[in-house]
Structure formats: C-alpha cells, structure tokens
N, C-alpha and C positions, 0 to 999 in steps of 0.2 A: 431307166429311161432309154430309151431306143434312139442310137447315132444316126442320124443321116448317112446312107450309103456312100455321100459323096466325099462326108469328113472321116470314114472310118477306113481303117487301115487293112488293107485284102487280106492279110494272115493274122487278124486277131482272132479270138477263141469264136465268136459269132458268125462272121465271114466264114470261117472254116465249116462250122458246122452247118450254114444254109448249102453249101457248095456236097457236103457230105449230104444230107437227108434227099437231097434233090438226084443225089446219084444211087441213094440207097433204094429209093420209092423205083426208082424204071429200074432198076436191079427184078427187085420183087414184081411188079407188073413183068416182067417180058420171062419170069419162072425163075428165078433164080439159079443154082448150081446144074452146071450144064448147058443151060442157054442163054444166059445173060453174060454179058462182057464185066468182067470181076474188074478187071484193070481201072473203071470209071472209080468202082467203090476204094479200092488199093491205093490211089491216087490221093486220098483225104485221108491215110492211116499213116500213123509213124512205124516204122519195123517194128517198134517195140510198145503197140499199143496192147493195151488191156480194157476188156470190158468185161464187168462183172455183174450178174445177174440174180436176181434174188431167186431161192427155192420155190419150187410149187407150179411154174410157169409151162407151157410144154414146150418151149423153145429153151429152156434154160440151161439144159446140159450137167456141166461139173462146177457152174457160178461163175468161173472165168473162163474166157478166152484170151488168149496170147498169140501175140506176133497178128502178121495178117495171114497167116495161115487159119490162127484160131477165129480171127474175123471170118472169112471167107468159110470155115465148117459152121462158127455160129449164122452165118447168114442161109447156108444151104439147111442149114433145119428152119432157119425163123420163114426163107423164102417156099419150104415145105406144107409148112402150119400156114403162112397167108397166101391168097391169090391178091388182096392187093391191102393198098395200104394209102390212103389220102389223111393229110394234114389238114385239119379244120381251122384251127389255132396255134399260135407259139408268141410266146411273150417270153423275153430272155433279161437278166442282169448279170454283171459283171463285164468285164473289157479285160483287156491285152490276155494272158495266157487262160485263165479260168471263165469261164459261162455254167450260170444255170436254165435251164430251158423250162418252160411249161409247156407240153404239148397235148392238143389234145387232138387222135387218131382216129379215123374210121377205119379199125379192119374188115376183111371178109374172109373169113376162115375157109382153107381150102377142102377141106374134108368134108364140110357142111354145110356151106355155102352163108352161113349167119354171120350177119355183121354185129361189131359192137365199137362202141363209141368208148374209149380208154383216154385217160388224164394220166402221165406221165410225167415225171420230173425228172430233169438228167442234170448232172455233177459231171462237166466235163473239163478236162484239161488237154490246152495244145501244146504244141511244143512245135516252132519252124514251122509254123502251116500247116500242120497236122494232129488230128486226133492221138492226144499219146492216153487217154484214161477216159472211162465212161463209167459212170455208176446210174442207172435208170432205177428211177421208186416208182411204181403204178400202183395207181390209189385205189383201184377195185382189181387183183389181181384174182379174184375167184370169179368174176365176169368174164375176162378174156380168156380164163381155162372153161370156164361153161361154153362158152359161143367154140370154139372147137371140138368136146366132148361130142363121140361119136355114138354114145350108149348115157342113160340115164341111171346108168348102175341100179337098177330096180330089182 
C-alpha cells in the first residue's frame, strides 16, 4: 500500500528511489557518460552501493557494479544501449530501509531506434538516504536484448 507523500519519511527506501529514477531518466535523456551531469545520479548512491545485474542483457557487464564509480561505468554503457527511458508504471511494497519496485519502462534503444515496453522488478536496499544494493529481475529479458540487436544473426 502506497504512504502518502505527506506521512512518509524523505529517506525511506521509496522516497529515495523516486528521487534516484527521476535523476537517472534526464541522466539517460541528456546522453549519458560525457554529457549528463553524473553528480545528480551520485547524489541517491551510498559509496558503497552495489547493483547487480542478471546475464544476457547488453548493458550487463561483469553482474556487479561497485562503489559509484561502478554506478557511473554501468550507467555509461546502459545510457549507451538507451537514448531514453520513460516510466509507465511503478507500484512499490515495503518502507523504512528495503523496497520492492514494479516497473514497467518504455525504452528506445540507441542503436535502433525500437522501442520496447519492459516489466522489471527491483530488490532494493537503502542505507542514510541512499541506494546501498539493487538486484533488478526483467520478466522478458530476450525482448529488451532484441529491441537493441543490430543484425538478426541470419
């Protein structure tokens, strides 16, 4: 069940993460690594966050990212693979340090310019107003690898 903004507390795990996606989206809108101001997105990270990423994906890398350094590489690849990224939906449970998110995304793949509409789920923990752990599950993750595939491997 969803807190009213008024009753809920600016650094629990929810608050944090609307303040993070809304810095992360004009991150990716304005190009990410190189042109977009990193400090907005750094700002909603703890030193010592982690996000880890499932196999298969083309932004995925090594499954983890570390520190906000590893933030900021995983964003210059994920802000590589999208040219943007709009929030359709989220619906969230849990309060004070833990949230899980439902989201569901329109991207537009920068390579291809095709969009695809993605359901994610995220496993998040904060820590002092900030993002310290991300775990993201995407329910069709061979969709969002299709919608950037630049060759149909024929």
């Amino acid at each position: 069940m969803e807190v009213a903004r008024a009753d809920r507390r600016p650094n629990d795990a929810w608050s944090v993460m609307e303040r993070f996606y809304a810095a992360e989206a004009e991150y990716v809108a304005a190009g990410g690594y190189g042109k977009a101001d990193y400090g907005q997105v750094a700002a909603h990270l703890d030193p010592e966050v982690v996000l880890y990423q499932a196999p298969g994906l083309p932004f995925t890398g090594t499954g983890a990212w570390r520190g906000r350094d590893g933030m900021e590489r995983f964003l210059a690849v994920f802000s590589e693979t999208w040219e943007s990224m709009e929030f359709l939906e989220q619906e969230h449970w849990g309060d004070g340090n833990t949230v899980v998110v439902r989201n569901r995304v329109r991207f537009r793949a920068r390579a291809t310019g095709r969009e695809v509409e993605a359901l994610i789920l995220q496993l998040i923990t904060v820590r002092d107003g900030r993002m310290l752990e991300c775990r993201p599950f995407y329910w069709d993750p061979a969709a969002v690898t299709e919608a950037c595939a630049t060759s149909t491997g024929a």
